[in-house]
C-alpha positions in Angstrom: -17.4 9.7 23.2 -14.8 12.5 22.0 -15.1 15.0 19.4 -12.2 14.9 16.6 -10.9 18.5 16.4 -10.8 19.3 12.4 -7.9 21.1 11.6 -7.6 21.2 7.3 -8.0 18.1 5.8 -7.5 16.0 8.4 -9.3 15.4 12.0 -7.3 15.1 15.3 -7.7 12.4 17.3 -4.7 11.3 20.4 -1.7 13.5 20.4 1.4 10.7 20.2 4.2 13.0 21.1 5.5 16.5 22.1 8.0 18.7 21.8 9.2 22.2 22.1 8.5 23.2 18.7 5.9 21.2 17.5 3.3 18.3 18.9 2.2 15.9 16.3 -1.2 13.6 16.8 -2.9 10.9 15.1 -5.7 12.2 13.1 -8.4 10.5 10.6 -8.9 11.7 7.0 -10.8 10.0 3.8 -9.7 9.6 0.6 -12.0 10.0 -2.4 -13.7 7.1 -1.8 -15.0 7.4 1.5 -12.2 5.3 2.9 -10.8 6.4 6.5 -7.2 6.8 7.1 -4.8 7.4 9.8 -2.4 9.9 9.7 0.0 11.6 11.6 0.0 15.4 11.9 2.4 17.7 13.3 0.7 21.0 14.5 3.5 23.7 15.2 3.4 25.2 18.1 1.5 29.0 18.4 4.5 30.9 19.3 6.4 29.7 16.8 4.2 30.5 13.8 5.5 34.1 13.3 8.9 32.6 13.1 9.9 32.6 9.3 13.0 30.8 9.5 11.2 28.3 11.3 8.6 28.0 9.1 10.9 28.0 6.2 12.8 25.3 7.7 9.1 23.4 8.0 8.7 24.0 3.9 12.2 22.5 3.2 12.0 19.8 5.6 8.4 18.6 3.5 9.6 19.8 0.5 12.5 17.3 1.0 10.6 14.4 2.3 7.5 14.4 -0.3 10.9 14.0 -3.0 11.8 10.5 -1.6 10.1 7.7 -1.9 11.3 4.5 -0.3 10.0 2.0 1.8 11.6 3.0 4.6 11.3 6.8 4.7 8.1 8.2 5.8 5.9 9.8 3.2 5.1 13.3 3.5 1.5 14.6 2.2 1.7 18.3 2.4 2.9 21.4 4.8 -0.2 23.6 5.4 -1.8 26.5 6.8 -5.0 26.1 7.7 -7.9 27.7 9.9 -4.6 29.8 11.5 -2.4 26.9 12.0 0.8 25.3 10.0 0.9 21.5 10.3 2.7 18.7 8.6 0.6 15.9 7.6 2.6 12.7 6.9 2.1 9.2 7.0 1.4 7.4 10.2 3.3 4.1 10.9 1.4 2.3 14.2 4.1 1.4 16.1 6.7 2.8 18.7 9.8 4.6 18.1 12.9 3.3 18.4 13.5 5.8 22.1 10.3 4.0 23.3 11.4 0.9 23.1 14.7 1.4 24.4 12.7 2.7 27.5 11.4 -0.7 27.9 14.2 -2.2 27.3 15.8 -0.4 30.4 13.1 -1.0 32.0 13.0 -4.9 31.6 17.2 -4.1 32.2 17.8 -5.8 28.7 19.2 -4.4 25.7 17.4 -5.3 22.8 18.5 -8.6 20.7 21.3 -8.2 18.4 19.1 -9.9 15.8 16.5 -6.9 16.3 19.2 -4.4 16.3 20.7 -5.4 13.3 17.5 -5.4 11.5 16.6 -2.2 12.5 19.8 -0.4 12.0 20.2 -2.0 8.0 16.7 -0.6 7.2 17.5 3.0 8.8 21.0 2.5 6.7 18.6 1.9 3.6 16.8 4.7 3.8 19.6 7.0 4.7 21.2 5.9 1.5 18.2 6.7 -0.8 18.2 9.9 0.5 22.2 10.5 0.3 21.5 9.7 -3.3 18.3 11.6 -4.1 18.2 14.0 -7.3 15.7 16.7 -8.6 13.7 16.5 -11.4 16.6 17.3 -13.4 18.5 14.3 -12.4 20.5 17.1 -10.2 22.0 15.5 -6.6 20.2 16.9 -4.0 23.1 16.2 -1.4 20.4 15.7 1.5 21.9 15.2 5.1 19.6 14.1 7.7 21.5 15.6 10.5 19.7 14.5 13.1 19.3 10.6 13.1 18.0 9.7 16.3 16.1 7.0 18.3 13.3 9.4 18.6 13.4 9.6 14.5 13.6 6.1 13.6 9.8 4.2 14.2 9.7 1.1 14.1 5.4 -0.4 13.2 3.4 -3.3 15.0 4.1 -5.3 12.2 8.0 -5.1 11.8 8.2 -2.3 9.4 11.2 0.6 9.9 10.9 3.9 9.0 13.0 6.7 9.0 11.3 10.6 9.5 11.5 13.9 10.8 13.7 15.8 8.3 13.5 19.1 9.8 16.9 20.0 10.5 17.8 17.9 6.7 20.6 20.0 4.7 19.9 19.5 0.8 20.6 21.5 -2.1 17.0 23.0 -2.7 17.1 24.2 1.2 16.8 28.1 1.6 17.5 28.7 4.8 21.5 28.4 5.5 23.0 26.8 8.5 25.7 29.7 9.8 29.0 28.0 10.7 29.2 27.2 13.9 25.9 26.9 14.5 25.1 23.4 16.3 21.1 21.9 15.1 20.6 18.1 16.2 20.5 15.7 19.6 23.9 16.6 20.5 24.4 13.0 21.8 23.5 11.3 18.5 25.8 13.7 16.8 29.3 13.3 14.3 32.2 15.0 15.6 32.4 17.4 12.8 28.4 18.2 13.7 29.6 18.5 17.6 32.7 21.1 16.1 29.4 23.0 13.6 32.0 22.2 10.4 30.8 21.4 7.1 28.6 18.1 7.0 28.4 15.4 4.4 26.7 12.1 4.1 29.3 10.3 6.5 28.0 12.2 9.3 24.4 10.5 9.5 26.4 7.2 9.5 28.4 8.2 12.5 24.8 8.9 14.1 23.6 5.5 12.7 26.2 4.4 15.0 25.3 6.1 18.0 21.6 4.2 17.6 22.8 1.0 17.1 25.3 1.1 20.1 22.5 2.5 22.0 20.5 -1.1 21.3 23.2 -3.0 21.8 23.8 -1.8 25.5 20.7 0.4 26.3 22.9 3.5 27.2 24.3 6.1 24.2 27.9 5.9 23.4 28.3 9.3 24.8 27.0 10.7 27.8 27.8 13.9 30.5 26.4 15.6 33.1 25.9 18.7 31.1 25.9 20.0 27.1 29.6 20.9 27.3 31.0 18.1 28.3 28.7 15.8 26.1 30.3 18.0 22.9 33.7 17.1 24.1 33.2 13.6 24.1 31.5 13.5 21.0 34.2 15.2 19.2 36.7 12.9 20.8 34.7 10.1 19.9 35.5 8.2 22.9 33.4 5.7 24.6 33.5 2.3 26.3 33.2 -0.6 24.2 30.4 -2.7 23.8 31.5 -6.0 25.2 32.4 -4.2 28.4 28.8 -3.4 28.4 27.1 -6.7 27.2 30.1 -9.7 27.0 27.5 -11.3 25.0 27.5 -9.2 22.2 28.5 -11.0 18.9 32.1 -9.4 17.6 30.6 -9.1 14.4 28.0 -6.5 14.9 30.3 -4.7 17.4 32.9 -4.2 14.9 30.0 -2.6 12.6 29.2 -0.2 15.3 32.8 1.0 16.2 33.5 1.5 12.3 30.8 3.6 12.3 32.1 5.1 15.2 35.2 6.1 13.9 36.2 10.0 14.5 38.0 10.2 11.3 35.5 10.3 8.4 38.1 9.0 6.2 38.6 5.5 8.2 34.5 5.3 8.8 32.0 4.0 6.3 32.0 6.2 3.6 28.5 5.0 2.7 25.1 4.0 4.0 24.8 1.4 1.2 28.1 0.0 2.9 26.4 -0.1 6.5 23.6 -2.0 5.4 25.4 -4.8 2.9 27.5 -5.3 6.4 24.0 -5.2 8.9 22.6 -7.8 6.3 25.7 -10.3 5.8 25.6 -10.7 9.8 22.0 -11.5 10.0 22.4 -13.9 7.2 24.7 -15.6 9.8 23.5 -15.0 12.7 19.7 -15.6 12.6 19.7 -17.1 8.9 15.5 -17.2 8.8 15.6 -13.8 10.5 12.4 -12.0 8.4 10.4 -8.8 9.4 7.7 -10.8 11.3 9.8 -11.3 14.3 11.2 -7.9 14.7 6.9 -7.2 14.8 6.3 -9.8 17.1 9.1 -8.8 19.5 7.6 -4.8 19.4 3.8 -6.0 19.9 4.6 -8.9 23.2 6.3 -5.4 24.5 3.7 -3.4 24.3 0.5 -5.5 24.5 -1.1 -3.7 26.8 -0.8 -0.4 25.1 -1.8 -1.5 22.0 -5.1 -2.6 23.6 -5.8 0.3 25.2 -4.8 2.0 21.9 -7.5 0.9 20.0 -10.2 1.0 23.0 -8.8 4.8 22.7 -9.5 5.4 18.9 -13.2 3.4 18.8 -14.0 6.5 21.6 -13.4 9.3 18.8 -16.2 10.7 16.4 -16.4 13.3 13.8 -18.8 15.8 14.4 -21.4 16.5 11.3 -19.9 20.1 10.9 -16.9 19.6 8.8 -15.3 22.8 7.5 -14.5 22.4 3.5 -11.4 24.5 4.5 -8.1 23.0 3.7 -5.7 25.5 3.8 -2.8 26.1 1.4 -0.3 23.4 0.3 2.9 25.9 1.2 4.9 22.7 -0.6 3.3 23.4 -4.0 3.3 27.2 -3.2 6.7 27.5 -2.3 7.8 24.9 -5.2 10.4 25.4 -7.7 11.6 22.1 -9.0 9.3 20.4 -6.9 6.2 18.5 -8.4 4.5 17.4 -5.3 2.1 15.1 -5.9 -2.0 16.1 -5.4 -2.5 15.3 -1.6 -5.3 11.8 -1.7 -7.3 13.6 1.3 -10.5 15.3 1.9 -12.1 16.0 5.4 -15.5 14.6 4.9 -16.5 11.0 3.4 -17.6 10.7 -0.1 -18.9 8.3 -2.4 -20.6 5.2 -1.8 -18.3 3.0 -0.4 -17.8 1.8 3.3 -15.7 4.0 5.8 -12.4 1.7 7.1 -10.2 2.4 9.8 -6.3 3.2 7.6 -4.7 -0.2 6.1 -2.8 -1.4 9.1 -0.4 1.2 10.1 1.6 1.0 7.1 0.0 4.2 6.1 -2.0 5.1 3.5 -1.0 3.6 0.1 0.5 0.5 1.1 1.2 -2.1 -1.5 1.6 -4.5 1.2 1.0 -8.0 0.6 -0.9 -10.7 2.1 0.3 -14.5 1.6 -1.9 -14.8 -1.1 -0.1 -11.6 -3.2 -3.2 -9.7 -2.9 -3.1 -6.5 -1.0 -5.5 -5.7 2.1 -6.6 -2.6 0.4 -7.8 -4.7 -2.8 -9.2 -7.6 -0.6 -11.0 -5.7 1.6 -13.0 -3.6 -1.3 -13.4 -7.3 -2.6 -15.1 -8.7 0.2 -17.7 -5.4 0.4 -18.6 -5.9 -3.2 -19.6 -9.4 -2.0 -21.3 -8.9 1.5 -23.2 -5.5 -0.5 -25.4 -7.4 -2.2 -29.0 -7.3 -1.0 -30.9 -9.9 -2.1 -34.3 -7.9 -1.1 -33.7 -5.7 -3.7 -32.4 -8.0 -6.5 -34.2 -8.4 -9.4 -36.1 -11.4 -9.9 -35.5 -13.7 -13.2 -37.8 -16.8 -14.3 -35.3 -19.3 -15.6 -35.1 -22.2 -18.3 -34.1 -24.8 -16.5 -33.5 -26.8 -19.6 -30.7 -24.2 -20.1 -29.6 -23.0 -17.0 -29.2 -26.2 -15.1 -28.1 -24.1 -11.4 -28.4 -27.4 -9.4 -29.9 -30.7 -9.5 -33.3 -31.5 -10.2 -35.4 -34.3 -9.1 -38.6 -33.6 -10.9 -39.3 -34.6 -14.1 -38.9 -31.8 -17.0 -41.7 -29.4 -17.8 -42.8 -29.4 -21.4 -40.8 -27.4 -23.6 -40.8 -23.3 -24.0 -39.5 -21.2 -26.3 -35.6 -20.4 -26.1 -34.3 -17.3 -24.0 -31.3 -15.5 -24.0 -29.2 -16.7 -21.2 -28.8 -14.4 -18.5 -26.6 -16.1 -15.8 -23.2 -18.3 -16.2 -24.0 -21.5 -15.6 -21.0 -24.6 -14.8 -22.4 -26.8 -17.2 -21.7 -26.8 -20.7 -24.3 -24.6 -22.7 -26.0 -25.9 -25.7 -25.6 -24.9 -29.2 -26.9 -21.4 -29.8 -29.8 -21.1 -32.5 -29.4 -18.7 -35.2 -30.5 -15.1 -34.5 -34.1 -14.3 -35.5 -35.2 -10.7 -36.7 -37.7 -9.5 -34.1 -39.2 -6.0 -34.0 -40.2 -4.0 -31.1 -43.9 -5.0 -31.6 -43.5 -8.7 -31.5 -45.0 -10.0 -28.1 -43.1 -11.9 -25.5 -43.2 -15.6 -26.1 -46.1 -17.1 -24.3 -45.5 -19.5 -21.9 -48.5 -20.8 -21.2 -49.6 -22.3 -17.5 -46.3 -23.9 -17.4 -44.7 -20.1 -15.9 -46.6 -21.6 -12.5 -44.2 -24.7 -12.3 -41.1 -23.3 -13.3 -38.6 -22.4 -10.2 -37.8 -18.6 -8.6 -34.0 -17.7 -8.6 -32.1 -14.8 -7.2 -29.6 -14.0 -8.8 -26.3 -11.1 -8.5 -26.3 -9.7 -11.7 -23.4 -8.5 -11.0 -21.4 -11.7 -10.6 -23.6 -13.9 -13.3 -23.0 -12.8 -16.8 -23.8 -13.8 -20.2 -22.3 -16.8 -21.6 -21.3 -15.8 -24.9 -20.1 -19.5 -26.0 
């Protein structure tokens, strides 16, 4: 068994990726019903916590990302410092991103399906555009640029879902630390020529970078590549690269033409929305793969990686949380350092309470999913269904003598007892109930009705109070 390290809320488990700045891990917290949930956590790196700009670029990029909520942006739960430590704790999506799989697909020597691509690239396109369009409170524009969309930003889950994350280098209005001119932040090969020159950036440049991703599926190799850092920044400011068909012949014209508009150098003659990226992405799926739906873009990421999901959750079943859990969960620096920002109470706490069974997340979704099953209830509300109906314990149940003349439960074979006095039902019943007899005044000294010897004859029932009420009539 391994030990969970506790660091705040939240309790680390696998660490799922690394960096120079930061490394972020899975971890398991509960929410305030004793429910377990998976999370992902990204724990900044120890020489980088005296760094204020860094830190303050931490706080903005949170700050940003707990404002937008859509489907396909990755929720953030707080920025905190806790037991010596900043960390980001935001919502995990179980799944691989987008550079993974593009691994594999060199690996396999096939670039991934056009239908996939597509599909990918129109959600990324959707959540870019909630963001290009994001206000305050105040119904103020917030002008965010991502700056930096990359494979390695863009997840895709186990079950089809896309998400778009990591707004650390993100320019928006309530940002406080200022990019210089001239200074270059971002993957230099997923970059907009006017990012690759350090000039001024507006929305248009993360669709330039939306590009760059979707070329990169459609062939497996980036649009732009060189031997070393300059040369990659004179080719992306010349915006030249070989087309896609010399790549892949096979490559439907459509699709290609959406990637080279995006690719277009001049941000006058590119796309001069997201919205505009993904009304084109979905038009060509509607032809291309008309019953196209998010189940097989989920089906195509899991046969890929069967064996790792496997060993993924062999990996998790190994991890325990030790008894001594600190009640230490640092400051929320997002609520601290908040201005126009009404973050909302982070749903975590780092040891179970309540009464109710610990779960394992809701499916990689992340916590909160209003996901749907095919009969439009959600897996969060049928599973607390089914443990209200597998809870009850019939041993300790209380025990009810029943009129069977009333409360006709099944059939009966045996001829009726003699008559006893009428109770007040206690259980719903399928059959039709008889007429009710008027109320009659009795005090709290009137004995029980006797039943006589008859008691002895009548059948024992166990009954759920809980799912048997009254019948009122």
């Amino acid at each position: 068994m391994r030990r969970a390290q506790q660091l705040g809320r939240y309790h680390l488990l696998d660490r799922i990726a690394f960096g120079g700045m930061a490394e972020i891990y899975r971890a398991k917290t509960f929410d305030a019903q004793g429910h377990a949930h998976l999370v992902a956590v990204k724990r900044v790196l120890a020489h980088l916590a005296e760094d204020d700009d860094f830190i303050q670029m931490l706080v903005d990029e949170a700050k940003i990302a707990s404002l937008l909520r859509h489907g396909n942006i990755a929720r953030v739960y707080e920025f905190a410092r806790a037991h010596g430590e900043y960390f980001i704790a935001m919502e995990h999506v179980d799944g691989k991103d987008t550079r993974t799989i593009l691994e594999r697909c060199r690996q396999k020597k096939k670039p991934m399906p056009p239908e996939h691509a597509a599909y990918v690239a129109g959600e990324v396109a959707s959540a870019l555009h909630a963001a290009h369009t994001a206000v305050d409170s105040k119904r103020r524009p917030l002008r965010i640029v991502h700056r930096d969309v990359s494979p390695s930003n863009i997840i895709v889950s186990y079950t089809g879902e896309v998400k778009l994350c990591d707004f650390g280098i993100a320019k928006a209005t309530l940002s406080k630390v200022n990019t210089k001119t001239g200074v270059i932040k971002g993957k230099v090969k997923y970059m907009s020529p006017e990012q690759a020159l350090g000039r001024k950036l507006d929305h248009r440049s993360d669709v330039f970078s939306l590009g760059s991703c979707l070329y990169e599926m459609l062939t497996r190799v980036p649009p732009f590549t060189a031997s070393n850092e300059m040369d990659l920044l004179i080719k992306v400011r010349d915006a030249k690269y070989r087309p896609i068909a010399d790549l892949v012949p096979s490559t439907p014209p459509e699709i290609e033409a959406i990637a080279d508009r995006c690719l277009t150098r001049s941000r006058a003659q590119r796309y001069q929305t997201a919205a505009e990226v993904e009304a084109d992405l979905r038009a060509f799926l509607r032809r291309y793969v008309p019953n196209y739906s998010r189940s097989h873009l989920g089906r195509y990421v899991r046969k890929a990686f069967a064996a790792e999901i496997e060993r993924e959750l062999r990996m998790l079943e190994e991890y325990v949380v030790t008894d001594d859990v600190s009640d230490d969960v640092g400051v929320n620096l997002i609520a601290r350092d908040a201005e126009d920002v009404a973050p909302m109470p982070v749903p975590f706490q780092p040891r179970p309470a309540g009464t109710a069974d610990v779960l394992i997340g809701d499916g990689g979704t992340g916590p909160g999913s209003d996901d749907t099953d095919g009969d439009g209830e959600n897996s969060t509300t049928a599973e607390r269904r089914q443990q209200a109906v597998s809870s009850f314990d019939v041993h300790v149940a209380q025990t009810q003598i029943l009129d069977p003349g009333r409360h006709a439960m099944r059939p009966r074979t045996r001829t009726a007892p003699p008559p006893v006095p009428p109770q007040p039902p206690r259980a719903r019943t399928t059959s039709a109930p008889p007429p009710i007899p008027p109320p009659r005044a009795r005090t709290r000294t009137q004995p029980p009705p006797d039943f006589g010897d008859d008691i002895h004859r009548e059948e024992t029932m166990i009954l759920d109070r809980g799912r048997f009420r009254p019948n009122r009539g």
